[in-house]
C-alpha positions in Angstrom: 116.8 90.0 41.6 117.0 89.1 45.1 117.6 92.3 46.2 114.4 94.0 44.6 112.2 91.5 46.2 113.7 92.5 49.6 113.5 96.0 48.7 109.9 95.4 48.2 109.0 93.9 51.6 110.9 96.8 52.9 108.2 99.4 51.4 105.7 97.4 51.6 106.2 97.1 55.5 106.9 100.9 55.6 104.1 101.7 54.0 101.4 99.7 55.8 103.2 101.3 59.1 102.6 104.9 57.3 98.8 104.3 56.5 98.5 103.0 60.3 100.4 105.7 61.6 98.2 108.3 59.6 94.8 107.0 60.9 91.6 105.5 60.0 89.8 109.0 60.2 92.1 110.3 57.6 91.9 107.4 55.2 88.8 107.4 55.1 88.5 110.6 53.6 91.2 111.3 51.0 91.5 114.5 49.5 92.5 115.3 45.6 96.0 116.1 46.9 96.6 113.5 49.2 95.5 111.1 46.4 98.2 112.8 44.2 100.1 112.5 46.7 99.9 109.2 47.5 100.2 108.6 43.5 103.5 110.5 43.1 104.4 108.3 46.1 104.5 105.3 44.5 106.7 106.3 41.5 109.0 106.8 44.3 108.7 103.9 45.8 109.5 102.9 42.5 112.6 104.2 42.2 113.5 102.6 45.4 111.9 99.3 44.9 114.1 98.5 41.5 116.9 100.9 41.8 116.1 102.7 38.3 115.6 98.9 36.8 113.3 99.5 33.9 113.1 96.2 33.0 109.5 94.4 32.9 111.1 91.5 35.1 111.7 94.0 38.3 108.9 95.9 37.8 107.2 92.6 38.0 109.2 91.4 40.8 108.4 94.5 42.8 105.2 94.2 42.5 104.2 90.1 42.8 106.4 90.8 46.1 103.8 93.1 47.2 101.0 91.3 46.0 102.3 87.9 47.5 103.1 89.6 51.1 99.4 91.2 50.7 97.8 87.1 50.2 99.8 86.4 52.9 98.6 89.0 55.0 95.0 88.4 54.5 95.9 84.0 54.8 97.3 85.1 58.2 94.3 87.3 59.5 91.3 84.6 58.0 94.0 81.7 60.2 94.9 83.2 63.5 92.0 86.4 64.6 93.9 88.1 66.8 96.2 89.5 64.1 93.1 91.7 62.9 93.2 94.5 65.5 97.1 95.2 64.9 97.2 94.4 60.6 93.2 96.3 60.1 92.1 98.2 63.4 89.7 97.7 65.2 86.2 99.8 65.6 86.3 102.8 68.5 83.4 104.1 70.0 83.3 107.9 69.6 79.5 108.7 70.8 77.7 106.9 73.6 74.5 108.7 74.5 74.5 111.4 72.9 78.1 112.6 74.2 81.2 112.6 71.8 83.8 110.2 73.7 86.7 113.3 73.5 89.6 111.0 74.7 88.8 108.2 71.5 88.4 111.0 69.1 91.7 112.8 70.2 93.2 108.7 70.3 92.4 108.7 66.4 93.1 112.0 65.6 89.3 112.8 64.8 87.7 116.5 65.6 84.6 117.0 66.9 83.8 119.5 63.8 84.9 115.7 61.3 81.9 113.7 63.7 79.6 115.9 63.5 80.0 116.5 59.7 79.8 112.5 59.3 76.5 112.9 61.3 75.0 115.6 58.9 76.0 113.5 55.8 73.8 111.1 57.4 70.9 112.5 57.8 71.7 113.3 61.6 71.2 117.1 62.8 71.9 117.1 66.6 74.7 114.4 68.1 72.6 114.4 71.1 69.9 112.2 69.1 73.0 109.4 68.1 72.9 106.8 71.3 76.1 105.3 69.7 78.8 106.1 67.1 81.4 103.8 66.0 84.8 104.8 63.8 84.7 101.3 62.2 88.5 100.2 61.1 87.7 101.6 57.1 87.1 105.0 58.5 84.1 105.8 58.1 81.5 106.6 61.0 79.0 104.1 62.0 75.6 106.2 63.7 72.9 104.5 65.9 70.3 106.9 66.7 67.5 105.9 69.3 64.9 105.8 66.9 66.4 103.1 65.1 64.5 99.5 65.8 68.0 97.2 65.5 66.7 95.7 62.2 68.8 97.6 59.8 72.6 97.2 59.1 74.8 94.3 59.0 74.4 91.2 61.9 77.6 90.9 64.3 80.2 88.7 63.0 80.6 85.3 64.2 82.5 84.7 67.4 85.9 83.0 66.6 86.4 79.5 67.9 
């Protein structure tokens, strides 16, 4: 039993390195097959997790492993901050002034043709009116246009102490 619940923390650390290594742009916007893909991932995973055990006890072994490392994660991001940038990201400014920041877009593998789609799902037609654009950690695209007064959208968190 031992062995499955290393096996777990084994893909479980794989695949939080896989969905870093992919990007935040692109899991942010999942297509039908990557979802099936990622499904028909984790029957593999699976298979490697238990070994072919079907018994109910590894299956929930393997997954109470990932669930516990998950609570531990989270415990260990709410106790020490400066695990957040490596374990969730942390926002990149793409825009300033009206300019698409090339260099942070090419960093998170982001084309110009992805921003300025985000911006037309928001309402925006020209980049040149968006003063700032952030790729927050989730993936999706954060615009500040000039017209906006600073009264909408969520407060700055609290500085850590």
């Amino acid at each position: 039993m031992m062995e499955i619940v290393v096996r777990a923390a084994v893909v479980w650390l794989f695949l939080w390195v896989i969905t870093r290594a992919v990007g935040r742009a692109t899991l942010g916007e999942l297509s039908t097959f990557q979802l099936i893909l990622f499904v028909t991932m984790g029957d593999m995973v699976q298979q490697g997790v238990t070994q072919q055990d079907y018994s109910v006890t590894g299956a929930l072994l393997a997954v109470s492993t990932f669930a516990v490392i998950t609570v531990a994660v989270s415990y260990a991001n709410q106790r020490w901050r400066p695990l957040l940038p490596i374990t969730h990201g942390v926002p990149i400014i793409v825009v300033r002034n009206g300019q698409p920041d090339l260099k942070a877009l090419n960093g998170e593998r982001m084309s110009v043709n992805d921003l300025f789609a985000a911006a037309r799902e928001q309402g925006i037609r020209r980049i040149a009116d968006v003063e700032l654009a952030v790729l927050e950690a989730n993936g999706k695209v954060s615009f500040f246009t000039e017209s906006d007064d600073g009264s909408s959208g969520a407060p700055d968190p609290p500085e850590a102490g």
